[in-house]
C-alpha positions in Angstrom: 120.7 60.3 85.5 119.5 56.5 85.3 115.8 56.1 85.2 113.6 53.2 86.4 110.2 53.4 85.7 107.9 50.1 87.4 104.0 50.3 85.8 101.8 48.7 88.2 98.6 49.8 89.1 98.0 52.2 85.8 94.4 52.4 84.5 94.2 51.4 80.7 94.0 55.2 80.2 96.6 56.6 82.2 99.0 59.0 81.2 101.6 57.7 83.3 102.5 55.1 80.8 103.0 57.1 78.3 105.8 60.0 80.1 108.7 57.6 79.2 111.5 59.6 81.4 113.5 56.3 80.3 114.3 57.6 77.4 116.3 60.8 79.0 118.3 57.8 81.1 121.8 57.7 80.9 123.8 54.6 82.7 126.4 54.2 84.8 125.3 57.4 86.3 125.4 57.7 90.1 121.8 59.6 90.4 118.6 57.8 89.6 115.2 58.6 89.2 112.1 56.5 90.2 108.5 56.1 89.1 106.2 54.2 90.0 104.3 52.8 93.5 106.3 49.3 93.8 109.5 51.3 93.6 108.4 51.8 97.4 107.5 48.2 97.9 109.6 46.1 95.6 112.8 44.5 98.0 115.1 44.6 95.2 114.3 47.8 94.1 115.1 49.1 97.6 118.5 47.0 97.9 119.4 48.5 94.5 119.1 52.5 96.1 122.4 52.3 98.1 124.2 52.2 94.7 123.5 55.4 94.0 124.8 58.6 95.6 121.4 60.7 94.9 117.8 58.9 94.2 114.6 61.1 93.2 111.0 59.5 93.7 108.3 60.8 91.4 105.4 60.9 93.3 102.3 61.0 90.8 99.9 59.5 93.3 100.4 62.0 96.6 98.4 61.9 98.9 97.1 58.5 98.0 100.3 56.8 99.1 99.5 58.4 102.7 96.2 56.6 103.0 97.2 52.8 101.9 98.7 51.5 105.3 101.9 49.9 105.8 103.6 47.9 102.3 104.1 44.6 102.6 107.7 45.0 103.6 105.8 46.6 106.7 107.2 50.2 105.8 104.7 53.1 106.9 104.0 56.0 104.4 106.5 58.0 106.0 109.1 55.7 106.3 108.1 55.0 102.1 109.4 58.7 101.4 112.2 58.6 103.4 113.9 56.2 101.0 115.2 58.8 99.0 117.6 61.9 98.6 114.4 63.9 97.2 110.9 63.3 96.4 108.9 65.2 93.2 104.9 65.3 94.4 101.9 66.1 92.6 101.0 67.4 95.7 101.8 70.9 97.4 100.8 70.3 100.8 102.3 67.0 101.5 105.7 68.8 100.1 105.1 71.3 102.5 104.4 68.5 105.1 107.3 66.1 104.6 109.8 69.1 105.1 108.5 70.1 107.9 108.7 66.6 109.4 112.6 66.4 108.8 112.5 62.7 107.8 115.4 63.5 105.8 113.9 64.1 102.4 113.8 66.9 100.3 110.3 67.6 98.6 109.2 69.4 95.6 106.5 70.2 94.3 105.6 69.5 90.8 102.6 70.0 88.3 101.3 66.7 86.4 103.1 66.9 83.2 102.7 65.6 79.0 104.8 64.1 77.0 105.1 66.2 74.2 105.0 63.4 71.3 101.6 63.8 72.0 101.2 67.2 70.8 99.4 65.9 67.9 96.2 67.5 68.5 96.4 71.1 67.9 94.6 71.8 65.1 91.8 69.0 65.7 88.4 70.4 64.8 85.9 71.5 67.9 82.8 69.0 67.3 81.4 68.7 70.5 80.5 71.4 73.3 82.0 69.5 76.8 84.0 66.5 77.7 84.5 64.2 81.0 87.3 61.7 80.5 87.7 59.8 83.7 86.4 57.2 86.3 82.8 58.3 88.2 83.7 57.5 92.0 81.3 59.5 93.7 77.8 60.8 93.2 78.8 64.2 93.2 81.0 63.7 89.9 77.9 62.0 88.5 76.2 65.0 88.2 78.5 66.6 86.2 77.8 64.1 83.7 74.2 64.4 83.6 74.8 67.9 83.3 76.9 67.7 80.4 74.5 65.5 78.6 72.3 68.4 78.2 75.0 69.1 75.9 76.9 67.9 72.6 79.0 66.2 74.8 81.6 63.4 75.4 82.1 61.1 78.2 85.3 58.3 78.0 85.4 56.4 81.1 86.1 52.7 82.1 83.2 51.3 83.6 84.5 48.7 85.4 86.7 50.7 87.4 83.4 53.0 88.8 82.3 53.4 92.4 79.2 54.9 91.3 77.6 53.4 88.5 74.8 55.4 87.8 75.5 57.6 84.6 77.7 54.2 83.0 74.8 54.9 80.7 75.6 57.5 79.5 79.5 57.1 78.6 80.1 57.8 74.9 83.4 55.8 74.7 83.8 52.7 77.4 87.3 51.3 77.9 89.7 53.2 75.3 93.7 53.9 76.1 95.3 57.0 76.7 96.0 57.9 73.1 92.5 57.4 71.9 91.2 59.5 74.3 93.5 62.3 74.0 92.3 62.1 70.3 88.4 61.8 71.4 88.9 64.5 73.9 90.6 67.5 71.2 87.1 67.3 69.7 85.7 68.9 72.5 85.5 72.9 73.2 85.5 72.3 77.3 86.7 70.1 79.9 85.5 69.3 83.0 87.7 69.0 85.5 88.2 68.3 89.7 90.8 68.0 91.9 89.3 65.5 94.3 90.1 62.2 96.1 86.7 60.5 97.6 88.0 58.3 100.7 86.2 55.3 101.8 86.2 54.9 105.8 88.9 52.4 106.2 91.4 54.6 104.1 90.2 57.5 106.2 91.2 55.7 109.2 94.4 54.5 107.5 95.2 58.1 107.6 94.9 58.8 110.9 97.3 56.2 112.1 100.2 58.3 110.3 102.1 60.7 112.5 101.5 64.5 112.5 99.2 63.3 109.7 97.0 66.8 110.7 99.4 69.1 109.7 99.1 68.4 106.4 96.6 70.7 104.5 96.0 67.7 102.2 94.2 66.3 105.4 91.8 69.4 106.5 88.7 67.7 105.2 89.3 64.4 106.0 86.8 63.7 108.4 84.7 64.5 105.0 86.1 62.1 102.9 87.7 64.7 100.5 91.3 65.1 99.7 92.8 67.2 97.2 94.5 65.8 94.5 96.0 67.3 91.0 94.4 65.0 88.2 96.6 64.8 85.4 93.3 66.0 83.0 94.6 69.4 83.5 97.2 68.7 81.3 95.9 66.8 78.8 93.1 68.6 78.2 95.0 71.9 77.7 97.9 70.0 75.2 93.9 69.0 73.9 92.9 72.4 73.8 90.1 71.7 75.9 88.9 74.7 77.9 89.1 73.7 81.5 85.9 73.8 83.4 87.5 73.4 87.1 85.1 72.6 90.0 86.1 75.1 93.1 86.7 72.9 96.0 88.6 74.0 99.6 91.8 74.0 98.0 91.9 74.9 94.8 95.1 72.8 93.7 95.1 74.1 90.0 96.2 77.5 91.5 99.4 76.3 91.5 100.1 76.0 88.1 97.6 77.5 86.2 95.4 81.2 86.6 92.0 81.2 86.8 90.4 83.3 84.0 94.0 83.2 82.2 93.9 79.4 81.9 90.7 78.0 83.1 87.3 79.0 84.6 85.6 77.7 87.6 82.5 76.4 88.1 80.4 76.5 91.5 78.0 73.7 91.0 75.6 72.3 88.5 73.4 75.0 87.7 76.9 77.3 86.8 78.5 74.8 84.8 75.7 74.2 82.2 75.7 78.2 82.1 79.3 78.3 81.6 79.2 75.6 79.0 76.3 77.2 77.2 78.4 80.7 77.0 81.5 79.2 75.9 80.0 77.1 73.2 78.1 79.9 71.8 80.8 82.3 72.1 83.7 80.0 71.6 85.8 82.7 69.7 86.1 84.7 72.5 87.4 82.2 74.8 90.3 80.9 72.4 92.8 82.9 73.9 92.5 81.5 77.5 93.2 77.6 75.8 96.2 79.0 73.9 97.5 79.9 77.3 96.6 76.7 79.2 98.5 74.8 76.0 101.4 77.3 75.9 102.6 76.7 79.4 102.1 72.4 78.9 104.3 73.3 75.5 106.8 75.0 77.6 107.0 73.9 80.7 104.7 71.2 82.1 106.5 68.5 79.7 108.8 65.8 80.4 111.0 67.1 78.5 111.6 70.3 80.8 110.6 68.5 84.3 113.6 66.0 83.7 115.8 68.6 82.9 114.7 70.7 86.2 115.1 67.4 87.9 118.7 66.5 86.8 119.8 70.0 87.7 117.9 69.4 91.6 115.8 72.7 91.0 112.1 74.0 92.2 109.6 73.1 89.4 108.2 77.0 88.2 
């Protein structure tokens, strides 16, 4: 399988750059794999798919891609997904959808995945009590913040790239790339983590302009502003050995890949989390098995390594 990866649009701390599925690529092959938004925009990229008996689209932006509007080659979002053989999504629910609309793709769902020449990180020593690694785009995620600075705690973000500037303040580490903060972020016991997309009103409308865009689940609280969306810090904060410290939210997208009280814990609101982060910190030992399991599945299955192999062979990610 050839692979052609195109990094646009990849915060400084991204994992994405970092998978490198170009290094499983073997040429001349008549299958290729695709990452990357432009691979949905780029003319030549598109030109270059009808050389290839089977294409594969990993999707590691779903449902974002639904809410931008046309590309500038005037393709809707639909008619983006229907470039290929088969599409690999972040997202359950707009798998779900796309089959159901027939457009002539096959979609899977996948979980975010590591790359495992990361796995560095193991054995780093627990320092601090709770970490937030990630950009502050709504008020609500701001108060996480200011709740975990009752704490010992760590907070990498990227300033710049905030909505909502009002706990910049508080950021421990401003502007550091992906490696650095998976080292930063091992030091910590917790994690805090949500699954959430906040939508401004124009991508909102964007939204509805997409056909049958209601009957995907992705979409139930749009009128809200809130989407679901699987944030790759699950990942790397269990390959971290970060507990997770998941905010419950109307979906619950974590559920499909990891079990609550086997692999994470929730947290209802403010008030719970500082409890929860309290407990663990004080009790840490007891809590040591659910990270080893969180890391165990990354180690085993929610690698590069393993989703490219699943991939080649055109099977369900498990």
């Amino acid at each position: 399988m050839d692979v052609l990866t195109l990094k646009h649009g990849w915060y400084p701390d991204d994992i994405n750059s970092k998978l490198n599925f170009d290094e499983f690529a073997k040429e001349d092959s008549r299958e290729l794999l695709l990452i990357g938004i432009p691979c949905t925009s780029e003319p030549q990229v598109i030109e270059h798919l009808k050389y290839f008996e089977r294409t594969v689209y990993i999707n590691l932006e779903h449902p974002c891609t639904l809410y931008g509007g046309s590309n500038e080659l005037g393709l809707g979002p639909i008619q983006q997904q229907a470039l290929f053989n088969e599409i690999y999504t972040i997202c359950p629910y707009t798998a779900t959808w796309l089959n159901n609309l027939d457009v002539g793709v096959r979609a899977v769902k996948m979980p975010y995945m590591h790359n495992l020449c990361f796995n560095t990180y193991a054995d780093t020593e627990k320092t601090h009590a709770v970490a937030y690694c990630g950009l502050i785009h709504d008020a609500e995620i701001a108060s996480y913040i200011e709740t975990a600075a009752a704490h010992k705690y760590i907070f990498t973000t990227i300033t710049p790239y905030n909505r909502n500037h009002s706990v910049d303040h508080l950021a421990t580490h401003d502007n550091v790339d992906n490696v650095s903060k998976w080292g930063i972020l091992a030091h910590s016991q917790t994690a805090i983590i949500q699954n959430n997309l906040y939508l401004k009103e124009e991508q909102i409308n964007n939204v509805k302009q997409v056909a049958r865009w209601s009957e995907n689940e992705a979409f139930s609280h749009l009128d809200a502003g809130l989407l679901p969306q699987l944030k790759s810090r699950t990942v790397e904060s269990a390959l971290c050995k970060a507990l997770m410290l998941v905010k419950k939210d109307p979906w619950n997208v974590i559920e499909h890949w990891f079990t609550e009280g086997k692999d994470f814990l929730y947290f209802e609101d403010c008030a719970d989390l500082h409890e929860k982060i309290h407990e663990i910190s004080t009790n840490w030992e007891q809590y040591i098995p659910v990270v080893e399991s969180a890391y165990n599945k990354v180690v085993s299955y929610y690698n590069t390594n393993y989703i490219f192999k699943r991939i080649q062979e055109g099977k369900e990610i498990l």
